[in-house]
N, C-alpha and C positions, 0 to 999 in steps of 0.2 A: 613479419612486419616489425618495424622498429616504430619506436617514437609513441609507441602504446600505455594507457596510465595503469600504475600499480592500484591494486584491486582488492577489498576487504568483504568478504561473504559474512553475515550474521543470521545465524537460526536461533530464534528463542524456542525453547520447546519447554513441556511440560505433564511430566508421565507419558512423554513421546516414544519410550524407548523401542518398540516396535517398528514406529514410522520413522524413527533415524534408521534403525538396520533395513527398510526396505527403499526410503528413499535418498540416505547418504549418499552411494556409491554413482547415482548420478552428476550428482551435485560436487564430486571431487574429481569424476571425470572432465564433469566441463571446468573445471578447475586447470586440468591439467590440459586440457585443449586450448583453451586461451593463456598458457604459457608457453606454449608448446611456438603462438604464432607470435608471441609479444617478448619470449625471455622477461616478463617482468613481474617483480615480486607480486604475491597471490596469497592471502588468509584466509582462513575458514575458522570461523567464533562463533562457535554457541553458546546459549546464553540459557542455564537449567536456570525453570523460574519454581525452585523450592519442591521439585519431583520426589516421590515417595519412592517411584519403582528405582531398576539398578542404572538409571541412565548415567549416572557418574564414573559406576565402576568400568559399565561398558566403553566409556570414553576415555579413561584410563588404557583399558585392554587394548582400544586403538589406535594408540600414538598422539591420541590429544591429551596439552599441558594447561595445565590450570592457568590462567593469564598473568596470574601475578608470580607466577614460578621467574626463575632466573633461567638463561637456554632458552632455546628452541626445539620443539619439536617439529617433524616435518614429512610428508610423503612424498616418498621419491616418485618420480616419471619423468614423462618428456618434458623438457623443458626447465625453467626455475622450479624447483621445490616447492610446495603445495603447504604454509606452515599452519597446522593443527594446534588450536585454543579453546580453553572454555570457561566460561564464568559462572558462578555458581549463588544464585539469591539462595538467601536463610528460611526466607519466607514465601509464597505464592504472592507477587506483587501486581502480575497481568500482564498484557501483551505491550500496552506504549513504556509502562516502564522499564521491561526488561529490553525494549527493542532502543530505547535509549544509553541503559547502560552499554550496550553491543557496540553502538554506534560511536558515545564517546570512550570506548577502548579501542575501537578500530585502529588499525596501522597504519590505513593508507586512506585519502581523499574520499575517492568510489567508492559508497559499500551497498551491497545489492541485499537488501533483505529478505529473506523467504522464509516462509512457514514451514515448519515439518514436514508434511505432505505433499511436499512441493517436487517433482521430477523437472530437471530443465534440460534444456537442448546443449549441443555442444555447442553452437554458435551464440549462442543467449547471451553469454556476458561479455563479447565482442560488440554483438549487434546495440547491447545498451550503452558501453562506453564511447562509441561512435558521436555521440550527438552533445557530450561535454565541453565540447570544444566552445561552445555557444556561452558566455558566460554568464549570462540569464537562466540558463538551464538549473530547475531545482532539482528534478526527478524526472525518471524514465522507465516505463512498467511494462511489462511484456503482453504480449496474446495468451491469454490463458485457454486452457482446454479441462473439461471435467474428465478426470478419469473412469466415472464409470459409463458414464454415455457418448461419451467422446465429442459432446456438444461443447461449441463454443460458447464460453461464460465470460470472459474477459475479453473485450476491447474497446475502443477509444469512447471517454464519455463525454456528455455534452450538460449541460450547463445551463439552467434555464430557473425562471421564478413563476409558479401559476397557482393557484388557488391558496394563495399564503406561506408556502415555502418555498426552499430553494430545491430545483429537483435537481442532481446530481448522477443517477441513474439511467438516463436515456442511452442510446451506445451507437456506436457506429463501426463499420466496418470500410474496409476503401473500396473504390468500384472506380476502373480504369487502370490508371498508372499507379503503382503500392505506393503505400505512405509512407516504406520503409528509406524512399529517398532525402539520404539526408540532403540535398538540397533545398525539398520541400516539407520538414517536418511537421507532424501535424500534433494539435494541442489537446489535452484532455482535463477533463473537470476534477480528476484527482487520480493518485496514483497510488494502485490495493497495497498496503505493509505487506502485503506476503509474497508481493513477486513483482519489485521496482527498487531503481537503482537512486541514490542520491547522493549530492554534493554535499559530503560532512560540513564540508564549513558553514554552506549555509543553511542544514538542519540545524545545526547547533546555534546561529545567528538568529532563527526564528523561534528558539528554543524547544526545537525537537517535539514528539508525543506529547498534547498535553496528560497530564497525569491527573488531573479533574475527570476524566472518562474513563479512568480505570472502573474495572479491571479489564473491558472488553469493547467494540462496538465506535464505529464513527470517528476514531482516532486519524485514521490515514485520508477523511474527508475532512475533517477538520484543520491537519496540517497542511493538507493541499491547498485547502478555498485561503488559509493564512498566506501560503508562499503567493497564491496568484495577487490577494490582498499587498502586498510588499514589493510586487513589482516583478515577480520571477514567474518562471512559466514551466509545464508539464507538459509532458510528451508521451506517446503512444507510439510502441515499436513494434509491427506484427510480425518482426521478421526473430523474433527475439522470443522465443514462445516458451510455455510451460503448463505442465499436467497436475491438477492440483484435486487430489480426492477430499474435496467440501465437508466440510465440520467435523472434519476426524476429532477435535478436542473441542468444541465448543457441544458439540451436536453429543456429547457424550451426559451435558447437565441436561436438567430440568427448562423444559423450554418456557416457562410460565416465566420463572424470573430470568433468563435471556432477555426474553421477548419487554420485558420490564424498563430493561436497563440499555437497550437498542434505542426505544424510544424516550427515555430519559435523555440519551446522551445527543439525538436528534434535535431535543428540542432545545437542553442547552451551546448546543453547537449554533442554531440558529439565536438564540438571544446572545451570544458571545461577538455575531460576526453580521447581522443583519443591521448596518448601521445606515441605510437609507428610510429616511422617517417614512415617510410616503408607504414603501415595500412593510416598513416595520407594523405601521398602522394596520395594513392589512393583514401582516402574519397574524396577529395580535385578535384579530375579528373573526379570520378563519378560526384560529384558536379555540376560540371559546365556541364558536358552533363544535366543531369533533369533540370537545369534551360534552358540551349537553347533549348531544345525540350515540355517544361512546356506548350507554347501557344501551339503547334501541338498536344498535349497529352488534350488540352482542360483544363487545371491546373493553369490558368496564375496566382493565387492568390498566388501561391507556390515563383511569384516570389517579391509579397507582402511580403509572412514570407521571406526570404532570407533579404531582406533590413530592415527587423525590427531587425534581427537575428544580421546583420551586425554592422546597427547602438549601437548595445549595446557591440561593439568588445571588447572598451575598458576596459568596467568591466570585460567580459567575460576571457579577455587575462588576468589580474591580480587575477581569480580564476583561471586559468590554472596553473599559477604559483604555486598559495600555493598547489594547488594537487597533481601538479608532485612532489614538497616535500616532500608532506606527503605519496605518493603513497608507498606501501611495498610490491603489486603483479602488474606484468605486465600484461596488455591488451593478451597478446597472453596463457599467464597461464594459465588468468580466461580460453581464449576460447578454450581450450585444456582439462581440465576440464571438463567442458561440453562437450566437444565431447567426452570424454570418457565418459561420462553419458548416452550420445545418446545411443552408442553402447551396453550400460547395460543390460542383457537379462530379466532385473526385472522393466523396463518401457517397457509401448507403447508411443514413440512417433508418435504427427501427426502435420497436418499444418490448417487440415480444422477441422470443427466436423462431416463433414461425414465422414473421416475417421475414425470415434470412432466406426460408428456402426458395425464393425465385430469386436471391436477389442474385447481382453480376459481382462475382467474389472468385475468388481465386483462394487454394488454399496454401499453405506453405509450401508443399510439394510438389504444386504446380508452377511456384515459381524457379525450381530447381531448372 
């Protein structure tokens, strides 16, 4: 195929070295399969965010060049040259900053972010560049699969406001004709950092990861609900899939403060972007019931994240500012939207995964 867009891969990783040597050579095969059908330039940048183990050396040993070297390094195969990069934080800075810097070193337009853990299909970064064409398009995230149960954990989410927040969680799956048609693409409530493709210029137009939610947690719903906020729109490719073994590096800390700074970064994500007074008032009422009921609910940490959420008001209140500026769709739009998505006779929506097992789905395989 000719007329295909040159393509920038970025993995942040972090004491990954392990899960770069088991999940790399996926990840540079489909490299090399979408040059193979496009002839066009193709990066792969990883982004060490301040690793102890030998992940440097080992990327040394295999043909990746530090980014700011002179030259190129490169893996031959079919097709264009596959060019090998890496960037190197001094410090442990987190996942939206490092997946920032990746983004503005990138080479080319496209860059498809994954996580470490991440195994993709050969077709995967075909199947996301497809729907670029759209110049609204911000992002495009694949069907993910867990690798150890082989249960579907990724796909299309939906977008809804109900007992004081915004819920972002719900999912859906297609039923009938696949969504994978780009004539009829279908929208999603945000698209996961670790396996979706984006338009650099307009990451970088909305200003990328915020870095307020570092180190971890709500970054890639934050940036999402901003781009739909601005006028752009997200997309759901199930034809575009990927194998992701679930908290390989997060699941390695202490899950007390995880669990802390998850719903820190929830609550500031909603007081950042919840600018319909009416919706607000209610967050704000629900609010305060979850915290008085937090110790009886056996939660009391929640009322930990609340005060850390708190104490960062002030940044927080002067990102609220520049967003209702720049905001160009309403909170009630987006949720209206997706409720007519719901209703759509060409999804199954559900809430659990046992809801999937009756539903009418089709898997990858079966669309072969």
């Amino acid at each position: 195929m000719t007329g295909l867009p040159a393509v920038s891969l970025v993995i942040p990783t972090w004491n990954g070295l392990a899960l770069l040597e088991e999940f790399l050579p996926s990840v540079i095969e489909a490299c090399h399969s979408y040059s193979s059908i496009s002839a066009s330039p193709i990066e792969l940048l990883i982004v060490d965010d301040g690793s102890t183990d030998s992940t440097l050396e080992w990327l040394l040993a295999k043909g990746f060049q530090r980014a700011d070297d002179n030259g190129a390094s490169a893996h031959e195969g079919a097709g264009a040259p596959v060019k090998l990069g890496f960037i190197a934080n001094q410090r442990n800075a987190g996942f939206g900053v490092s997946c920032n810097r990746g983004v503005r070193r990138a080479a080319h337009r496209l860059v498809l972010l994954l996580n470490n853990d991440v195994r993709i299909s050969r077709e995967t970064i075909y199947g996301l560049t497809r729907h670029f064409d759209d110049s609204q398009v911000f992002a495009v995230h694949c069907q993910v699969f867990d690798m150890k149960s082989s249960r579907l954990v990724g796909t299309g989410k939906l977008a809804g406001f109900s007992r004081g927040f915004i819920r972002v969680h719900s999912s859906y799956v297609e039923s009938g004709s696949p969504v994978g048609d780009a004539s009829r693409p279908f929208y999603s409530a945000f698209a996961g950092g670790g396996s979706a493709m984006f338009d650099r210029n307009k990451f970088e137009e909305v200003g990328g990861f915020d870095e307020l939610l570092s180190p971890y947690y709500w970054e890639d719903v934050e940036l999402s609900y901003r781009a739909w906020k601005r006028g752009y729109k997200i997309l759901y490719e199930p034809q575009a899939t990927a194998t992701h073994r679930i908290s390989s590096t997060i699941g390695k800390l202490d899950r007390r403060p995880v669990r802390i700074i998850q719903q820190r970064n929830r609550l500031i994500f909603h007081w950042m972007h919840l600018h319909d007074r009416a919706l607000l008032v209610s967050h704000l009422a629900w609010l305060m019931l979850v915290v008085v009921t937090a110790p009886i609910r056996l939660q009391p940490w929640f009322l930990v994240s609340c005060l850390k959420a708190t104490a960062m008001l002030p940044r927080v209140l002067r990102r609220r500012s520049e967003e209702k500026q720049a905001a160009r769709v309403s909170d009630r739009a987006i949720f209206a939207l997706f409720d007519k998505l719901r209703h759509d006779s060409a999804i199954f929506p559900y809430e659990r995964y046992e809801d999937l097992l009756n539903r009418p789905y089709r898997s990858p395989d079966d669309r072969k």
